[in-house]
C-alpha positions in Angstrom: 141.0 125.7 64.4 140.9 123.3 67.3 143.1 123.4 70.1 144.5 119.8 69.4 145.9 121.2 65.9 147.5 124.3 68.0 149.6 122.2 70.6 150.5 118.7 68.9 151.5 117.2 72.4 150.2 117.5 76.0 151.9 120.4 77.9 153.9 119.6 80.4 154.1 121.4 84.1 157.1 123.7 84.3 159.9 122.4 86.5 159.4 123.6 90.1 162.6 125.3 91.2 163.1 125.7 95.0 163.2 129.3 96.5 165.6 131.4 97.8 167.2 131.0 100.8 167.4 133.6 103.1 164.8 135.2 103.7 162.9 136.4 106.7 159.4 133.6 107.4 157.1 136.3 106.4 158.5 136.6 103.2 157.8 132.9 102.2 154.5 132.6 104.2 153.4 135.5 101.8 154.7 134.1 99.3 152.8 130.5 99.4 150.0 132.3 100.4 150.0 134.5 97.2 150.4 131.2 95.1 147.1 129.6 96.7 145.4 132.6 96.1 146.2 132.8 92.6 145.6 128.7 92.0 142.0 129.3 93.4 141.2 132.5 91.7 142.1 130.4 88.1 139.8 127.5 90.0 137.1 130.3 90.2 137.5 131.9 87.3 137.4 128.4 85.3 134.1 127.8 87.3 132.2 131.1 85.9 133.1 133.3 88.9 133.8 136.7 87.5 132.7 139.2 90.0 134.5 139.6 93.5 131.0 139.5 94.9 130.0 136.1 94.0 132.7 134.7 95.5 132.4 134.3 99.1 134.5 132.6 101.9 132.1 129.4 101.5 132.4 129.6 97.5 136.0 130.0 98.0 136.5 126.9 100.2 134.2 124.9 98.5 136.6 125.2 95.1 139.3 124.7 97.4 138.1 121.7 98.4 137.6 120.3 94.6 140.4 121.3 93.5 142.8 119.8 96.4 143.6 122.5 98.2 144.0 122.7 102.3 141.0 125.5 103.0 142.0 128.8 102.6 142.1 131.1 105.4 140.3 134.6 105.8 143.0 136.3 104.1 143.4 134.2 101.8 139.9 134.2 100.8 140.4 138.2 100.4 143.3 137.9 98.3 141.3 135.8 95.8 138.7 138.2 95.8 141.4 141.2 95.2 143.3 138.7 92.3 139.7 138.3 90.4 138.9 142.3 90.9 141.6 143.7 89.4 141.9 141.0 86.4 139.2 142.5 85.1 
């Protein structure tokens, strides 16, 4: 069965709703920061990067850089690399 006789229309992006106010900076620096990483470890993954190893900083940055994203920062990078380990 072919995915066009699964989902009849188009899906649609969910509704962004905004965050929570009052929180300490950290908390919504992390927070972004954790949403990068997991929009560039689906960017990887979608490219055939399975293995934490294979994707380095330069890997990492160059998908970034398809996709749209600002270039992730060391710790981003890392946090990519931890998001595609343990969704294994």
């Amino acid at each position: 069965m072919t995915a066009a006789a699964l989902l009849p229309t188009a899906p649609q992006p969910l509704a962004k709703v905004p965050l929570p106010a009052g929180r300490p900076r950290a908390w919504y620096e992390t927070h972004n920061r954790r949403l990068k990483a997991m929009r560039l470890a689906i960017a990887l993954l979608d490219t055939g990067v399975y293995h934490p190893s294979r994707a380095t900083d330069r890997k990492i940055r160059a998908v970034a850089e398809r996709v749209g994203i600002h270039p992730p920062s060391a710790t981003t990078c890392r946090m990519v690399r931890t998001l595609i380990r343990y969704g294994r």
